[in-house]
N, CA, C and O atoms as a CHARMM CRD file, in Angstrom:
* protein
*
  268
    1    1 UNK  N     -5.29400  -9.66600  -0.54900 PROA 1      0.00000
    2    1 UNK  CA    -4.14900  -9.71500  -1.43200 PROA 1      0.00000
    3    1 UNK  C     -3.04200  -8.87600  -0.79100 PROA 1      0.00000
    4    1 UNK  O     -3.38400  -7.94100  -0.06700 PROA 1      0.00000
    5    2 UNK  N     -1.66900  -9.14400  -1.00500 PROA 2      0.00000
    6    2 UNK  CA    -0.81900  -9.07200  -0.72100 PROA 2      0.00000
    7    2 UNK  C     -0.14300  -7.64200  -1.53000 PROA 2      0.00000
    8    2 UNK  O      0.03600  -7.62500  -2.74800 PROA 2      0.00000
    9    3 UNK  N      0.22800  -6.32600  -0.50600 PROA 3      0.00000
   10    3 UNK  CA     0.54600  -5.08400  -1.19700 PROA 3      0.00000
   11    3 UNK  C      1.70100  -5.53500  -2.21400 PROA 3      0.00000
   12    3 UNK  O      2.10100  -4.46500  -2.67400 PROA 3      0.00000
   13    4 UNK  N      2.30900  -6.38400  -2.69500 PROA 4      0.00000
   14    4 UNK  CA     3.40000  -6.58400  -3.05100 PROA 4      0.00000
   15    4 UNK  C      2.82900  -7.76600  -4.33000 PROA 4      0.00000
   16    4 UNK  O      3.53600  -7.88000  -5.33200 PROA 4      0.00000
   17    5 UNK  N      1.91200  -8.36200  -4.24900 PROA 5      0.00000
   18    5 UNK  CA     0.89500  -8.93200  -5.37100 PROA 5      0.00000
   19    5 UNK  C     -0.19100  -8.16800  -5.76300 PROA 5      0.00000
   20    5 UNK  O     -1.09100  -8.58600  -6.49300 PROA 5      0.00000
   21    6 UNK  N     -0.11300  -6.89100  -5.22400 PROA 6      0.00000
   22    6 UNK  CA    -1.38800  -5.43800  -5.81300 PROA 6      0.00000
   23    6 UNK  C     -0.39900  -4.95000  -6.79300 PROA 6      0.00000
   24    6 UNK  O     -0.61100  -4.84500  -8.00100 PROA 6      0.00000
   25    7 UNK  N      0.52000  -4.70600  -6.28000 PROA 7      0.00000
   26    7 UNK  CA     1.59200  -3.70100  -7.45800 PROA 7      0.00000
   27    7 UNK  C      2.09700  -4.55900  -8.77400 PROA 7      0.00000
   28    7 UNK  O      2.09700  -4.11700  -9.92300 PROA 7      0.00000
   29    8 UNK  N      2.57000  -6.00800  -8.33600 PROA 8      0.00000
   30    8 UNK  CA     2.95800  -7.02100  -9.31700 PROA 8      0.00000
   31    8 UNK  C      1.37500  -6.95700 -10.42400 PROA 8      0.00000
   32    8 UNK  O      1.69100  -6.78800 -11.60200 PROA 8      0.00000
   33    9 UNK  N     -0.09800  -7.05800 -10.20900 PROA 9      0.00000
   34    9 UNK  CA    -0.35900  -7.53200 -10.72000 PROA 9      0.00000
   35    9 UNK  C     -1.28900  -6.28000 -11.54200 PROA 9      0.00000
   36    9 UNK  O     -2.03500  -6.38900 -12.51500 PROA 9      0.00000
   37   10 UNK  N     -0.85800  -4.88200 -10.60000 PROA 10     0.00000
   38   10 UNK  CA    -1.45600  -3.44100 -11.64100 PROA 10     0.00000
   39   10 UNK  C      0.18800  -3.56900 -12.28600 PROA 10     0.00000
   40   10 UNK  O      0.70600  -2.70100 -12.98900 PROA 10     0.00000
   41   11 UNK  N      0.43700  -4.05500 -12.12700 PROA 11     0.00000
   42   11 UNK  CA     2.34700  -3.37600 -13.17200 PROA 11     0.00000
   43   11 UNK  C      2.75900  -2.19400 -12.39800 PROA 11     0.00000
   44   11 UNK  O      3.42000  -1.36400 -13.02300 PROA 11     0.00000
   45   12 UNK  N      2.50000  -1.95100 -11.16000 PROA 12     0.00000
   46   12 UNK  CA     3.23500  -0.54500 -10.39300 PROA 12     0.00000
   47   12 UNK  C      4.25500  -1.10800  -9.93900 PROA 12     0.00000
   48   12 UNK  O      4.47300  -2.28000  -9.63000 PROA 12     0.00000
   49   13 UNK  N      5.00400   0.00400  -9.91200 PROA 13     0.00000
   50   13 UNK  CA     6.96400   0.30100  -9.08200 PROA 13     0.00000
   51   13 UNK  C      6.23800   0.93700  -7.53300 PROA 13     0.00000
   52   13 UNK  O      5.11600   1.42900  -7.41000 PROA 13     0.00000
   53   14 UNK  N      6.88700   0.81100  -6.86700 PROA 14     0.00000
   54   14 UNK  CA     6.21200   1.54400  -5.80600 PROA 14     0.00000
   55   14 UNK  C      6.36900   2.48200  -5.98300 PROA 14     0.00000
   56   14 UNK  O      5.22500   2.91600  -6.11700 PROA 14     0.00000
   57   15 UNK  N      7.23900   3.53800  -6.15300 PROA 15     0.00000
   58   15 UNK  CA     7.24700   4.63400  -6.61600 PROA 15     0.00000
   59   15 UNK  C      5.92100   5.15700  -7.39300 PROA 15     0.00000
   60   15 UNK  O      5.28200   6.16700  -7.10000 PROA 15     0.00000
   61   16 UNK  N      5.69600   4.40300  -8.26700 PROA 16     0.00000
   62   16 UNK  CA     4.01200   4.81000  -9.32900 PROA 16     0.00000
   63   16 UNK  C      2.69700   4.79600  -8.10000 PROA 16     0.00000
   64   16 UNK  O      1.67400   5.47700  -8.02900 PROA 16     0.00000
   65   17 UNK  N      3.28700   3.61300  -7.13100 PROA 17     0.00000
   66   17 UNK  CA     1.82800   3.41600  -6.50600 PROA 17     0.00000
   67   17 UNK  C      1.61400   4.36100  -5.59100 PROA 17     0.00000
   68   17 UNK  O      0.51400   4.90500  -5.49600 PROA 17     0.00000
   69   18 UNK  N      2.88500   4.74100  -4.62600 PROA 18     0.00000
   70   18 UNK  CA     3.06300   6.12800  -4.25000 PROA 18     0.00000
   71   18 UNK  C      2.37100   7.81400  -4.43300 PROA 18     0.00000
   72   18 UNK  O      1.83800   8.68000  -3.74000 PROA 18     0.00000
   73   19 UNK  N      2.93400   7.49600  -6.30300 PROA 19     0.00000
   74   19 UNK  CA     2.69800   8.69100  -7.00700 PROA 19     0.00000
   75   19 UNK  C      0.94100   8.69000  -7.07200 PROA 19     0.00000
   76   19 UNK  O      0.16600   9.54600  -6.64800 PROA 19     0.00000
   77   20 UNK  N      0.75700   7.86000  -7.51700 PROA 20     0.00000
   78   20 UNK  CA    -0.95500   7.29300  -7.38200 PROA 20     0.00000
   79   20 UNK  C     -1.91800   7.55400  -6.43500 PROA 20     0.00000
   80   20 UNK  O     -2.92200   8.22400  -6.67400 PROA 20     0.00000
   81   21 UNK  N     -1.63400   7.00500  -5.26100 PROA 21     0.00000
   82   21 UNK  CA    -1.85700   7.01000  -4.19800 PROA 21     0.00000
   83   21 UNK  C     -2.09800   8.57500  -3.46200 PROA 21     0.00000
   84   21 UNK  O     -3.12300   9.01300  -2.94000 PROA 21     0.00000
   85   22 UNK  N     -0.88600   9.16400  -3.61400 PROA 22     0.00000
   86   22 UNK  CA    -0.57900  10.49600  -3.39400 PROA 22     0.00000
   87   22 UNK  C     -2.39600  11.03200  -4.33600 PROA 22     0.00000
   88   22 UNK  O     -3.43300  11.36000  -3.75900 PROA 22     0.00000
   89   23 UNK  N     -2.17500  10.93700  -5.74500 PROA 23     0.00000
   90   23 UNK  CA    -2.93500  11.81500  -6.01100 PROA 23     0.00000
   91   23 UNK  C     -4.30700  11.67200  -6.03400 PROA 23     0.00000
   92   23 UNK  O     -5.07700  12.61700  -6.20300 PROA 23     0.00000
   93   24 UNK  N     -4.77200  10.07900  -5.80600 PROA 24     0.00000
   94   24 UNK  CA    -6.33400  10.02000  -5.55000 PROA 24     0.00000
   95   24 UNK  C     -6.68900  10.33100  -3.93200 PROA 24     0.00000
   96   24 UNK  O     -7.84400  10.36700  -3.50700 PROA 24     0.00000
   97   25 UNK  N     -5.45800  10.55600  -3.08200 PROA 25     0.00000
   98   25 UNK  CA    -6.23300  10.36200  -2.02300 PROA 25     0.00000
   99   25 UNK  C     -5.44300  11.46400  -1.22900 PROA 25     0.00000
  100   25 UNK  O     -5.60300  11.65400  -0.02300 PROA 25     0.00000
  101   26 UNK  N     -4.53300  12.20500  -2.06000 PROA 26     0.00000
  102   26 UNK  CA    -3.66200  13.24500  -0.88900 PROA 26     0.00000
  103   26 UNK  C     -2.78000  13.00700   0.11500 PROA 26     0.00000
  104   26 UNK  O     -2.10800  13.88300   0.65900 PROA 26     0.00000
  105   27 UNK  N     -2.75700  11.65800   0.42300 PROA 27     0.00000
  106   27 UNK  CA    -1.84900  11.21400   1.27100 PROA 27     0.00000
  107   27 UNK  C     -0.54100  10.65400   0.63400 PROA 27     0.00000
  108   27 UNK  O     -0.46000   9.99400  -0.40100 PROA 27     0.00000
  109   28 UNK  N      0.17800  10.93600   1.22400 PROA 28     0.00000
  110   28 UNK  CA     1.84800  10.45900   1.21500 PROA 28     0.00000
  111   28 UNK  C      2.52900   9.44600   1.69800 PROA 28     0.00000
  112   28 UNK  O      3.13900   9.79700   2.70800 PROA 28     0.00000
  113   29 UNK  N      2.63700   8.73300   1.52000 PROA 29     0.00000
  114   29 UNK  CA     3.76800   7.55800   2.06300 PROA 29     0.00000
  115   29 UNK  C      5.00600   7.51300   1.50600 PROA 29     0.00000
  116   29 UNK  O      5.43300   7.31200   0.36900 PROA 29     0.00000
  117   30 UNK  N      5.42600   7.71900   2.43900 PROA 30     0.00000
  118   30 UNK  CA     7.40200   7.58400   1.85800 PROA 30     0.00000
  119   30 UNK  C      8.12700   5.92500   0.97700 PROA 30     0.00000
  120   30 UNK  O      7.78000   4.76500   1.19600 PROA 30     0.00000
  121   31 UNK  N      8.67900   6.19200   0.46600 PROA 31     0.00000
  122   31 UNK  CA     9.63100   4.69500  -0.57100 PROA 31     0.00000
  123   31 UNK  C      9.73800   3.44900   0.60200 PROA 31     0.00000
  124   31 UNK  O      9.24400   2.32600   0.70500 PROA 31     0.00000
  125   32 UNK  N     10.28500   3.94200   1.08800 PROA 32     0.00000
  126   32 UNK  CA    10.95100   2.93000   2.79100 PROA 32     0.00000
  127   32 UNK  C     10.24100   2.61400   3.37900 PROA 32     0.00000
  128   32 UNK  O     10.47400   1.60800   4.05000 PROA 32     0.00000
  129   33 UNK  N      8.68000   3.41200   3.51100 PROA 33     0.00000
  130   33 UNK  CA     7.64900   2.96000   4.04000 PROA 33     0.00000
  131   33 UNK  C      6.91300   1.60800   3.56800 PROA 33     0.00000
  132   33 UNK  O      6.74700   0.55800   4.18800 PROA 33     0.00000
  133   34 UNK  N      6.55100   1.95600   2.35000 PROA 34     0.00000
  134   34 UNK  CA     6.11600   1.08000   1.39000 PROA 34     0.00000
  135   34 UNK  C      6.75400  -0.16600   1.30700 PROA 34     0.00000
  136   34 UNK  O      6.19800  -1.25400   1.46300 PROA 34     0.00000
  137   35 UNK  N      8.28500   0.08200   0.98300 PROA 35     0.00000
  138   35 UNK  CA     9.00500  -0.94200   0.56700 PROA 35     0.00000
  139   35 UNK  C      9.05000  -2.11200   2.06700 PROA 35     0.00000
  140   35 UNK  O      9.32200  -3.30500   1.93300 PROA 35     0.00000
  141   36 UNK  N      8.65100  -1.31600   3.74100 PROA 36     0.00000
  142   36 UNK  CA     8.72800  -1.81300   4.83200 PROA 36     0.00000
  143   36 UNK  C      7.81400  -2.92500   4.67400 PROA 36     0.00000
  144   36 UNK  O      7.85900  -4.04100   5.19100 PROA 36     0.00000
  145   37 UNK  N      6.79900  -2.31700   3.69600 PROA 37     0.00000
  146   37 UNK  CA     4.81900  -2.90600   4.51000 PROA 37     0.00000
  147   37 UNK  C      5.47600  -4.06300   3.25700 PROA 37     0.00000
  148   37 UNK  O      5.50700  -5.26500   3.51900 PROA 37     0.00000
  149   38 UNK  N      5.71900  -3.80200   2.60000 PROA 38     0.00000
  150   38 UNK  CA     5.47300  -5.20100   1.23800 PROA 38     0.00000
  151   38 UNK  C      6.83900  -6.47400   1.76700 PROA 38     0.00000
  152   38 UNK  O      6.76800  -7.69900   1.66700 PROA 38     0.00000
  153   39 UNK  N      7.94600  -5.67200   2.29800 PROA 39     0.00000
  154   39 UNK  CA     8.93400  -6.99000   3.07000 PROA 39     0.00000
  155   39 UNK  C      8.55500  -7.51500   4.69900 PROA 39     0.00000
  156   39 UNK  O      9.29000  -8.24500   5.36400 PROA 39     0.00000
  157   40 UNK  N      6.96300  -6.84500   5.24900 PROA 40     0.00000
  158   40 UNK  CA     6.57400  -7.36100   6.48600 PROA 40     0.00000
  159   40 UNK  C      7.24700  -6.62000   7.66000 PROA 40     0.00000
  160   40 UNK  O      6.97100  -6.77500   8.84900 PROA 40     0.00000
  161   41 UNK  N      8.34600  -5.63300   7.04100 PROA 41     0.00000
  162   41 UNK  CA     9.34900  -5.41600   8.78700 PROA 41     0.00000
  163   41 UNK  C      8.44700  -3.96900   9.18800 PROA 41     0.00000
  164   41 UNK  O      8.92300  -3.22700  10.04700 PROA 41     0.00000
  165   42 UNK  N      7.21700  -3.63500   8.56900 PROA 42     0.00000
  166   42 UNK  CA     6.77400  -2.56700   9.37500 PROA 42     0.00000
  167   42 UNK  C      4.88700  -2.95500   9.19600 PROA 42     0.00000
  168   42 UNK  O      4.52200  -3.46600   8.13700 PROA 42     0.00000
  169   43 UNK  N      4.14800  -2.74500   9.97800 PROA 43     0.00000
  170   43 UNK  CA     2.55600  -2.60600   9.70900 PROA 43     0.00000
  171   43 UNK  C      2.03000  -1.26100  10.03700 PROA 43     0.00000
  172   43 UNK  O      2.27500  -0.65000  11.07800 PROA 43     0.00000
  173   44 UNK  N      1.22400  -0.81600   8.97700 PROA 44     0.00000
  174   44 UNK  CA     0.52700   0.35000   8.40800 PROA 44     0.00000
  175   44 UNK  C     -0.16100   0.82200   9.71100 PROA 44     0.00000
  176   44 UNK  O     -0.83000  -0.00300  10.33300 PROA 44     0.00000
  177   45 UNK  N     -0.05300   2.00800  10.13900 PROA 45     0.00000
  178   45 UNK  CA    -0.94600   2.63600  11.31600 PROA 45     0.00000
  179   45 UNK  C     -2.41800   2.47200  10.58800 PROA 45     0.00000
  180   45 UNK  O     -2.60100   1.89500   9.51600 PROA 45     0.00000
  181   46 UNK  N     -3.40300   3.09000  11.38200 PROA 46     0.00000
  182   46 UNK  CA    -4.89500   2.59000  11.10000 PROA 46     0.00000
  183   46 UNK  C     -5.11200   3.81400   9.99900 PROA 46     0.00000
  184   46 UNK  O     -5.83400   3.41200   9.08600 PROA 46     0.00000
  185   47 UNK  N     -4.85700   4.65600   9.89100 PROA 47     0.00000
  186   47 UNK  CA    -4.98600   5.30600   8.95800 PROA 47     0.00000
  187   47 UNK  C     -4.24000   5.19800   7.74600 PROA 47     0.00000
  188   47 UNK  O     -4.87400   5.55100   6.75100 PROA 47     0.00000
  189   48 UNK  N     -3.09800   4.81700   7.55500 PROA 48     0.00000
  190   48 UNK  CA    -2.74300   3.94600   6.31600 PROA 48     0.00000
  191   48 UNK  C     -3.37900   3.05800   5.70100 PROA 48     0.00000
  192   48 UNK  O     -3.93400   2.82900   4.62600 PROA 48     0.00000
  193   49 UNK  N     -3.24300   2.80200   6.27600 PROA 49     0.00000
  194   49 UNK  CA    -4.20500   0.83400   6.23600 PROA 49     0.00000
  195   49 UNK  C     -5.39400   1.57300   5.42600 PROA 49     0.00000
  196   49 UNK  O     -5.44700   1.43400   4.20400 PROA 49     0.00000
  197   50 UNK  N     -6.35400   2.36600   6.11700 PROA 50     0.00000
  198   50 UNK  CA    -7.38000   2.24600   5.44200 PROA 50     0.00000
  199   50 UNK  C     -7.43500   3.48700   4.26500 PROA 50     0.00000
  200   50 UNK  O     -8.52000   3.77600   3.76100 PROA 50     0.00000
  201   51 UNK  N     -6.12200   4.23200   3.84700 PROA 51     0.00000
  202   51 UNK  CA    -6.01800   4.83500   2.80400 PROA 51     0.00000
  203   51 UNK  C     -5.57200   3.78500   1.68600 PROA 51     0.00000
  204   51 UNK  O     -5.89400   4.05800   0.52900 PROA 51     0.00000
  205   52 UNK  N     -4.86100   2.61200   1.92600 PROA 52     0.00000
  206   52 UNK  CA    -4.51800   1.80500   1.21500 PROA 52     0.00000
  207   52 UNK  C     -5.65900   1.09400   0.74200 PROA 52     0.00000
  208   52 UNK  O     -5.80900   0.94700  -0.47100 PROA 52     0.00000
  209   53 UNK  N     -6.51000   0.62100   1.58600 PROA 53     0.00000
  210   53 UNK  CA    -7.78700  -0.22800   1.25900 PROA 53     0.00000
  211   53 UNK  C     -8.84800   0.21400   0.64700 PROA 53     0.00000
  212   53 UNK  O     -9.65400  -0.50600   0.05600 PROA 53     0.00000
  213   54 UNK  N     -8.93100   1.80100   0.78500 PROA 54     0.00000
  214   54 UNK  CA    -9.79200   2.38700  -0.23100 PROA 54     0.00000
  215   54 UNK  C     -9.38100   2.22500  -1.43800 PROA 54     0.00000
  216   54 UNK  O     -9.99500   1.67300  -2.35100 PROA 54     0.00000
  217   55 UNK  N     -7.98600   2.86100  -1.47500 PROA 55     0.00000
  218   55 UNK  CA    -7.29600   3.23700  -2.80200 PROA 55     0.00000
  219   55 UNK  C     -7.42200   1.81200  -3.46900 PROA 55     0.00000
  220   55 UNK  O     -8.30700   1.66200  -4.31100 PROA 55     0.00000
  221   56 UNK  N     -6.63300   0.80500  -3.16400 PROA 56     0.00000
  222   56 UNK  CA    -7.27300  -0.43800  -3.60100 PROA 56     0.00000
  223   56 UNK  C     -8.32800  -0.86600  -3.99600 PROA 56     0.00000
  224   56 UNK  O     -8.37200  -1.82300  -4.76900 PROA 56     0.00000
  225   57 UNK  N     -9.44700  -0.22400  -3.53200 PROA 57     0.00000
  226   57 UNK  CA   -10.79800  -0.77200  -3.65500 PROA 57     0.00000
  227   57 UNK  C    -10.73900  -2.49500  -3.15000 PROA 57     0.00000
  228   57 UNK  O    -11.00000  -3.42100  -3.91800 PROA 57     0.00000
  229   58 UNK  N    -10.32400  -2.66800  -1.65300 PROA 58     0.00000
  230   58 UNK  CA   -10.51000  -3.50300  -1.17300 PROA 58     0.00000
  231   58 UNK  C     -9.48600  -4.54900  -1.50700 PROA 58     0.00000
  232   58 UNK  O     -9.44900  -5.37300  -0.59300 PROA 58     0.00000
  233   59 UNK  N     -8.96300  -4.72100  -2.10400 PROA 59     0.00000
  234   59 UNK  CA    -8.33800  -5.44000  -2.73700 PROA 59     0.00000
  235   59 UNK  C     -6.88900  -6.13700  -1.51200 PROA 59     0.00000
  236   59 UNK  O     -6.63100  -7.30400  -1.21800 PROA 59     0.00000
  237   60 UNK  N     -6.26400  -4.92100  -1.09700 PROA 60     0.00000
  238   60 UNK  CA    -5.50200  -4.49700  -0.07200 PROA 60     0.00000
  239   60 UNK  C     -5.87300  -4.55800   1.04100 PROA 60     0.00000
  240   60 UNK  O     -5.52500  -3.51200   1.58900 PROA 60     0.00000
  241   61 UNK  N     -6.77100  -5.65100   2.21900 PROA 61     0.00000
  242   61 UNK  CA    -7.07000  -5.16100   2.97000 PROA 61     0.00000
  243   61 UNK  C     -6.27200  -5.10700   4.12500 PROA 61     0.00000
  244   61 UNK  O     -5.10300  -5.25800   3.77100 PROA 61     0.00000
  245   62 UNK  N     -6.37800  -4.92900   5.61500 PROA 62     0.00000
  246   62 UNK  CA    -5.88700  -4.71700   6.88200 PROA 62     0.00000
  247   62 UNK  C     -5.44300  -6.13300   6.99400 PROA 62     0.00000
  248   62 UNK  O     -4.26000  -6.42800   6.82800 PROA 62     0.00000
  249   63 UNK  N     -6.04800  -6.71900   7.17800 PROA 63     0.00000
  250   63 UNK  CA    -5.83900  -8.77100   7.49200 PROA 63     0.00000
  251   63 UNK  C     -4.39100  -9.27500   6.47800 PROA 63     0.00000
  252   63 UNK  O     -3.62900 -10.20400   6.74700 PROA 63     0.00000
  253   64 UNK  N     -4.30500  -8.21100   5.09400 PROA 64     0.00000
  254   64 UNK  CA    -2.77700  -9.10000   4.69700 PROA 64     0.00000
  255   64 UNK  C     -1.50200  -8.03200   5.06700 PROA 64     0.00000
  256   64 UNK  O     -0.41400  -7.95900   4.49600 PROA 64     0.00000
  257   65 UNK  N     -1.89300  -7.40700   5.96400 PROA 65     0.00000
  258   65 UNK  CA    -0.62600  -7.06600   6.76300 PROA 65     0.00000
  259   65 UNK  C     -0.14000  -7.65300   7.51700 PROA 65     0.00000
  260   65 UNK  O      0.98200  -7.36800   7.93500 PROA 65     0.00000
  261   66 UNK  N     -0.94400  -8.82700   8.00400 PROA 66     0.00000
  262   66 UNK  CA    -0.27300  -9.49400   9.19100 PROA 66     0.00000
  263   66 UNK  C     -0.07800 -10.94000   8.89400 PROA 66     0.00000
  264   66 UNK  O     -0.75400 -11.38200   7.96500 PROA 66     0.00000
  265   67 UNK  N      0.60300 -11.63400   9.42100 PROA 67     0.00000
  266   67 UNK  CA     0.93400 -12.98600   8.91800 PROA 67     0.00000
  267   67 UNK  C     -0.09300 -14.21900   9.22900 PROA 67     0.00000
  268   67 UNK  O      0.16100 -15.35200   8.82100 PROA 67     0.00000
């Protein structure tokens, strides 16, 4: 699934998923970052990626970052 059909379909702003994100897992991602990975003009280093895919619980994985 698509980071941008994860947030549409929990009801998150990126900002919330951010805030979220931040607090189950300690890591930070910036607005611009986020907003990069969900319009395609940036892909998640390997350690993003797989803070995202936890936090997701899979849902998010590595494979819909890329086209």
């Amino acid at each position: 699934m698509k980071l941008k059909k994860y947030l549409q379909k929990n009801k998150l702003t990126q900002n919330q998923f951010i805030d979220e994100l931040h607090k189950n897992t300690g890591r930070k991602i910036g607005q611009g970052t986020v907003s990069k990975y969900i319009l395609g003009q940036r892909i998640p280093r390997k350690e993003e990626m797989l803070v995202i895919y936890d936090f997701t619980e899979g849902k998010v994985s590595p494979n819909d970052f890329y086209l």
